[in-house]
C-alpha positions as CSV (number, residue, x, y, z in Angstrom):
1,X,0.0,0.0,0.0
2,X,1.6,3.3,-1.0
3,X,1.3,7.0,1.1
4,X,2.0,10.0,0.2
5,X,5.1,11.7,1.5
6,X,3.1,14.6,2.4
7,X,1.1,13.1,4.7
8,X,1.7,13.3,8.4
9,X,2.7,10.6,10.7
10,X,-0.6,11.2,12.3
11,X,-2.6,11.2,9.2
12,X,-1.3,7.8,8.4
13,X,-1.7,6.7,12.2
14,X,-5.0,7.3,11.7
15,X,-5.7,5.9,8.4
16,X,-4.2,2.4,10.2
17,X,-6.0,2.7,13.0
18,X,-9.4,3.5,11.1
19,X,-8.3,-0.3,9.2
20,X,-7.6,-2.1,12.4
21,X,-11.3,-1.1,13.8
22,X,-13.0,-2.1,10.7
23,X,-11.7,-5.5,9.8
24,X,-10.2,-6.1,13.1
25,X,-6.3,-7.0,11.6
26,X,-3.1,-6.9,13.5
27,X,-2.0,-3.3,13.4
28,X,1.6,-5.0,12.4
29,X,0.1,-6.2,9.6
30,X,-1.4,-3.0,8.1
31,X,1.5,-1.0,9.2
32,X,3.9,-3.4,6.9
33,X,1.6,-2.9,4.1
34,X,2.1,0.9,4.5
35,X,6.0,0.1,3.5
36,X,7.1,3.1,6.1
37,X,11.0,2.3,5.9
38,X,12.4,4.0,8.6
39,X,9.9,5.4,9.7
40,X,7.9,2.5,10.3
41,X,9.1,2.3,14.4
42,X,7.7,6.2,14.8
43,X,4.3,5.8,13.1
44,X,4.2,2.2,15.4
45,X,4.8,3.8,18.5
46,X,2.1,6.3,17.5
47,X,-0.4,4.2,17.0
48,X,0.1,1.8,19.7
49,X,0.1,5.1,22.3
50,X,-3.1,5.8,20.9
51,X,-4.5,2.7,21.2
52,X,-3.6,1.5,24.4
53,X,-5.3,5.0,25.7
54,X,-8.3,5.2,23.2
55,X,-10.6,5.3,26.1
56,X,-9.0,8.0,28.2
57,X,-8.6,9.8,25.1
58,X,-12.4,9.3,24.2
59,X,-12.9,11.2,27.9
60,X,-10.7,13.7,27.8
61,X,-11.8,14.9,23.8
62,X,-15.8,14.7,25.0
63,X,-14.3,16.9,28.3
64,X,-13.2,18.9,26.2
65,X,-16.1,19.3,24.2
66,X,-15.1,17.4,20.8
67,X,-17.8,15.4,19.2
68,X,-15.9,12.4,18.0
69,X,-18.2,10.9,15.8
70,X,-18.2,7.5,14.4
71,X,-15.2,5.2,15.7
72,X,-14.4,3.6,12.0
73,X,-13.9,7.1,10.4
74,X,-10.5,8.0,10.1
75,X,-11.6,11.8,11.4
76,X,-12.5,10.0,14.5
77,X,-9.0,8.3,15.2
78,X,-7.0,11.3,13.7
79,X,-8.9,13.4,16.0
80,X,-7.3,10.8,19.2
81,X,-4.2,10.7,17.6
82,X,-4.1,14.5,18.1
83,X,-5.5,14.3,22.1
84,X,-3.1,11.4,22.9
85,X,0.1,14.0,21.9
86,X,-1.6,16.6,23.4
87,X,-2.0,15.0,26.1
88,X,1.2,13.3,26.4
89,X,3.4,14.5,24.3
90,X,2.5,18.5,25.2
91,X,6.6,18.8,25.9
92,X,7.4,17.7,22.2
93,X,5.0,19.3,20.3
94,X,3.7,22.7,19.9
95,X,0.1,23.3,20.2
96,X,0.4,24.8,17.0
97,X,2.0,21.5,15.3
98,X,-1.1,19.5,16.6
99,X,-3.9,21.9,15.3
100,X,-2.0,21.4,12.1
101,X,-2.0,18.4,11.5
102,X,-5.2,16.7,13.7
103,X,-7.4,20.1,12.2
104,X,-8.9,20.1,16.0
105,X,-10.1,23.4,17.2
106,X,-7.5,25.6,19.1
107,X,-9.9,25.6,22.2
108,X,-10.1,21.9,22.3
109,X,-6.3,21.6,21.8
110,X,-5.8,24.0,24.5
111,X,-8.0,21.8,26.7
112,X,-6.6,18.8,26.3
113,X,-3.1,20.7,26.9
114,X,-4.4,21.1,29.9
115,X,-6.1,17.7,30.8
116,X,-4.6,15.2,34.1
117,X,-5.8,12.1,34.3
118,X,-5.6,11.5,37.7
119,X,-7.7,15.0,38.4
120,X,-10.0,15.5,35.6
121,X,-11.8,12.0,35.4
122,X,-14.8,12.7,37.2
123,X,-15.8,8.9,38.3
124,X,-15.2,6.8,40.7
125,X,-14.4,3.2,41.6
126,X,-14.1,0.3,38.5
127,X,-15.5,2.9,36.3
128,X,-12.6,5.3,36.8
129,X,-10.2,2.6,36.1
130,X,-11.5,1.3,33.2
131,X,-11.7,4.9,31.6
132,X,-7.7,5.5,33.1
133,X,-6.7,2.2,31.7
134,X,-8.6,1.9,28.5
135,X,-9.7,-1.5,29.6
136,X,-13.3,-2.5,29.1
137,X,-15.6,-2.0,31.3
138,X,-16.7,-5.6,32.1
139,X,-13.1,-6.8,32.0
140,X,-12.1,-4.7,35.2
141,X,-15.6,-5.8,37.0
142,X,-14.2,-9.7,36.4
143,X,-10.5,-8.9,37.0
144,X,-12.1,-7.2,40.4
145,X,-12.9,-10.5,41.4
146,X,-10.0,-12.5,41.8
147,X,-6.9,-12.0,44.1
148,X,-4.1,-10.7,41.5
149,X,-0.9,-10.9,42.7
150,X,0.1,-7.0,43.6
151,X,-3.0,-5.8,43.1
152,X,-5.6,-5.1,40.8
153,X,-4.5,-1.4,39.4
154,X,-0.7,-2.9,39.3
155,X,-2.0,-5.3,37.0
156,X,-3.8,-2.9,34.7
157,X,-0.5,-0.5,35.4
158,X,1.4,-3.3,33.4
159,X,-1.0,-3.5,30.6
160,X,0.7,0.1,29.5
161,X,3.9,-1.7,29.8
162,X,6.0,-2.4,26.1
163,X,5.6,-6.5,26.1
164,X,9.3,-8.2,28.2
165,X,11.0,-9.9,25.6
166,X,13.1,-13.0,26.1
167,X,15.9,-14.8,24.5
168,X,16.6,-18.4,24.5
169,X,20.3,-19.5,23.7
170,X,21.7,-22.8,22.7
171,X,23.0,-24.2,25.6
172,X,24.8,-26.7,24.1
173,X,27.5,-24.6,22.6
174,X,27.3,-20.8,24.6
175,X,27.4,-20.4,28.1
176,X,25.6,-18.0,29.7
177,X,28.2,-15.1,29.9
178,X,29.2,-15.9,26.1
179,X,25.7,-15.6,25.3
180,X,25.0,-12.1,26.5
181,X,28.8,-11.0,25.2
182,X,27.2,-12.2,21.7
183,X,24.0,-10.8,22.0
184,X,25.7,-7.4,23.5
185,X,27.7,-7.0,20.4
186,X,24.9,-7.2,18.3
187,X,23.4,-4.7,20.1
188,X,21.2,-6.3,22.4
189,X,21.2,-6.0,26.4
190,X,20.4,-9.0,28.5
191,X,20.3,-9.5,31.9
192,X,19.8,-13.9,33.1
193,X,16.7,-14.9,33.8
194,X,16.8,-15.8,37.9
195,X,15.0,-19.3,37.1
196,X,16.2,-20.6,33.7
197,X,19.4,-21.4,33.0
198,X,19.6,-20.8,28.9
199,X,17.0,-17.8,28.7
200,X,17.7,-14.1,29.0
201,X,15.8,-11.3,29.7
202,X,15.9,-8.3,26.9
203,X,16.5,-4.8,28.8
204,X,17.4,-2.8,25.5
205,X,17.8,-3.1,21.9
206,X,19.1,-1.2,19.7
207,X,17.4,-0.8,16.2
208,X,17.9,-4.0,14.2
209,X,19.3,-5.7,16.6
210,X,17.2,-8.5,16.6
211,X,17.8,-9.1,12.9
212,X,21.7,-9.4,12.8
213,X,21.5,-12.1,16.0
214,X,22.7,-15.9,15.0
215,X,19.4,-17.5,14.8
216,X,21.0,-20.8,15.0
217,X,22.3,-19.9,18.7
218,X,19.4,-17.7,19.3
219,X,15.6,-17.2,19.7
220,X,13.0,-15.3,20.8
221,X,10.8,-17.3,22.7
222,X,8.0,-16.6,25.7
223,X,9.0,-17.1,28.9
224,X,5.6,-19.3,29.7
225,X,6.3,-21.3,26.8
226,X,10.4,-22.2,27.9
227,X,8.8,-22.3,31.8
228,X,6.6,-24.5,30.2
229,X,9.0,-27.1,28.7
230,X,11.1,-27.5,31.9
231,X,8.0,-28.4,34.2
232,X,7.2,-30.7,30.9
233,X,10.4,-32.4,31.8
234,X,10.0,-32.7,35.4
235,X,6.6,-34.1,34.5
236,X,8.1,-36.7,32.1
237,X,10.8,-37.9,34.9
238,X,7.9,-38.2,37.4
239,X,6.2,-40.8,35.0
240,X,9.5,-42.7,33.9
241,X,10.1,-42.8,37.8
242,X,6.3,-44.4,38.7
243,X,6.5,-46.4,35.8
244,X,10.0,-47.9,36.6
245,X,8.8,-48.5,40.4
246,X,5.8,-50.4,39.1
247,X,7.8,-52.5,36.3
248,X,5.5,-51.2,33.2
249,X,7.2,-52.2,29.7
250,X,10.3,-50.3,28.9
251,X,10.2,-46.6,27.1
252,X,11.3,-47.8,23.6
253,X,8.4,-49.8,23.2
254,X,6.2,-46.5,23.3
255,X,4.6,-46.7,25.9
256,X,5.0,-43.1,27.4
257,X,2.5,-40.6,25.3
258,X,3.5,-38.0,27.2
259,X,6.7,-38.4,25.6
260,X,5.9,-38.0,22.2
261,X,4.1,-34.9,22.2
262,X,5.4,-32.7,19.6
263,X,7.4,-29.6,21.0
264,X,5.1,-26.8,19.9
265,X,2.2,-27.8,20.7
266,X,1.7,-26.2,23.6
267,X,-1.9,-26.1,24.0
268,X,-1.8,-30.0,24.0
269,X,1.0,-29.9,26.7
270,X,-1.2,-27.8,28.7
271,X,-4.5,-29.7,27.9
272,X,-3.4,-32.9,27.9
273,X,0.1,-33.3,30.5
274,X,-2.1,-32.2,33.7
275,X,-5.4,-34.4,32.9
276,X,-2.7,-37.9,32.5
277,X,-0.4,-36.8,35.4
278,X,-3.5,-36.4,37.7
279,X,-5.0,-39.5,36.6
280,X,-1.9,-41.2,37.1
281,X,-1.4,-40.0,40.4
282,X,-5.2,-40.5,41.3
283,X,-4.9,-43.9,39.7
284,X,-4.6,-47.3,42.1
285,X,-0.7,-47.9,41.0
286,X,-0.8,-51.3,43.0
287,X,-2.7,-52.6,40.1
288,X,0.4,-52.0,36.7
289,X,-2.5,-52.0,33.7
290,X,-4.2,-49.0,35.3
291,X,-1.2,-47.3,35.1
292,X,-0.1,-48.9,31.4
293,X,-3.6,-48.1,30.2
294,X,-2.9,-44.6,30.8
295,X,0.6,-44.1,29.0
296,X,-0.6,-46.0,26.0
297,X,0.7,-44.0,22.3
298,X,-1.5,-41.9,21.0
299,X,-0.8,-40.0,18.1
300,X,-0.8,-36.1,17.2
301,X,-4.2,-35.8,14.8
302,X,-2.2,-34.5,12.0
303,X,-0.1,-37.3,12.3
304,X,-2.6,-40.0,11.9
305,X,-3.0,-42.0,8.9
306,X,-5.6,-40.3,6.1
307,X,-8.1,-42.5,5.0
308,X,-7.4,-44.8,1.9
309,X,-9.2,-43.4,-1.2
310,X,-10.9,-46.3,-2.9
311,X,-9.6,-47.7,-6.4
312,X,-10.5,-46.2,-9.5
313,X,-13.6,-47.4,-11.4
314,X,-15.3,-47.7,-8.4
């Protein structure tokens, strides 16, 4: 998709927001198919400010007395766009600069100038946080219900937070301290993770970065997902260890499922290792075929045999 070079980062920011609320795509998707270059990271970090505050925003343009309008236009979004750098961004850019380019009215520019969240949201309880936070309404009523660890408005605090990135090294061949030298001298800063022993946790990175490290020695991976695979592990030496006490076949005759789970699927790990490990555990292991009949082979559903088509001519 091509823009004109005239156009402002805003007007584009709002042109890609106006796509994502119609037909709901990744907003890293339409911002590739914009082509932006370099200045794809600016116009990203625009529209991601924008978005994670679109219901502040909303508040403080209506407190200001802006009619918004409807929320596919691209009047509406370029008219947020404009309250979220007047609103916080007022050091880098000139009142001036934002009536420019957003076409909001001077007086509503002014207002949101002036606009502080913490003093000018007149409500109270969930409904002030949701409106603060940009979080739905009916999400901060459920989240209200359950104990979060550190407290509710230091989970939605996080929500605001860019996404912690980690790093997973080949263990194998790097050590620790090699790994972050390497990953250093490509321009990323990593600090070890305090539970697991091949991942690092991404403090900086410098532009590009990511793209000139080894992928052979290195990947980006959730920290659930590696967290994940060790307790997998654990898990798998619990079963070898019951089924060794109990004298069940050996584990080359494929008897263990739970060891032929494919690596990325995840969702099976997580559906599928607690329900087998509870049953096992649950199970009476004085009696060997209860426990057998649970670690019989099963196979992935991709992985099973299609049905035979029948010969030709019939």
């Amino acid at each position: 998709m091509s823009w004109s070079i005239s156009s402002s980062f805003e007007e584009i920011c709002a042109r890609i927001l106006s796509e994502v609320s119609q037909k709901y795509y990744s907003i890293r998707y339409v911002i590739e198919k914009y082509r932006l270059g370099k200045h794809r990271k600016t116009v990203m970090a625009l529209c991601l400010g924008t978005l994670r505050n679109y219901k502040l925003l909303e508040y403080a343009l209506a407190h200001c007395g802006h009619n918004l309008g409807r929320r596919r236009d691209v009047k509406y979004w370029l008219a947020l766009v404009g309250a979220y750098e007047a609103v916080f961004r007022r050091s880098k850019l000139s009142k001036e600069d934002i009536i420019a380019v957003t076409r909001l009215s001077r007086e509503v520019v002014s207002c949101l100038s002036r606009f502080d969240p913490e003093r000018d949201i007149d409500l109270k309880g969930l409904q002030l946080l949701s409106i603060k936070y940009s979080i739905p309404l009916w999400v901060i009523e459920v989240l209200s219900k359950i104990e979060v660890p550190g407290g509710l408005k230091a989970l939605l605090e996080s929500f605001q937070l860019p996404a912690p990135i980690w790093i997973r090294f080949n263990s194998s061949v790097l050590s620790r301290e090699e790994a972050i030298s390497e990953l250093e001298k490509a321009g990323v800063t990593t600090i070890p993770d305090p539970i697991l022993d091949d991942v690092l946790e991404v403090k900086q990175v410098k532009p590009g970065a990511l793209g000139r490290v080894n992928s052979e020695m290195f990947y980006v991976q959730d920290r659930a997902a590696a967290l994940e695979a060790v307790c997998r592990n654990h898990a798998e030496h619990l079963v070898l260890a019951l089924a060794a006490a109990h004298q069940l076949p050996p584990i080359n005759d494929g008897h263990l499922v739970l060891l032929h789970l494919a690596a990325g699927k995840l969702r099976q790990h997580r559906a599928d290792l607690p329900k087998s490990l509870e049953s096992l555990a649950s199970s009476k292991l004085e009696d060997p075929r209860k426990v057998e009949h649970l670690l019989k082979p099963r196979l992935p559903r991709q992985a099973r045999a299609p049905p035979r088509a029948p010969p030709l001519g019939r």
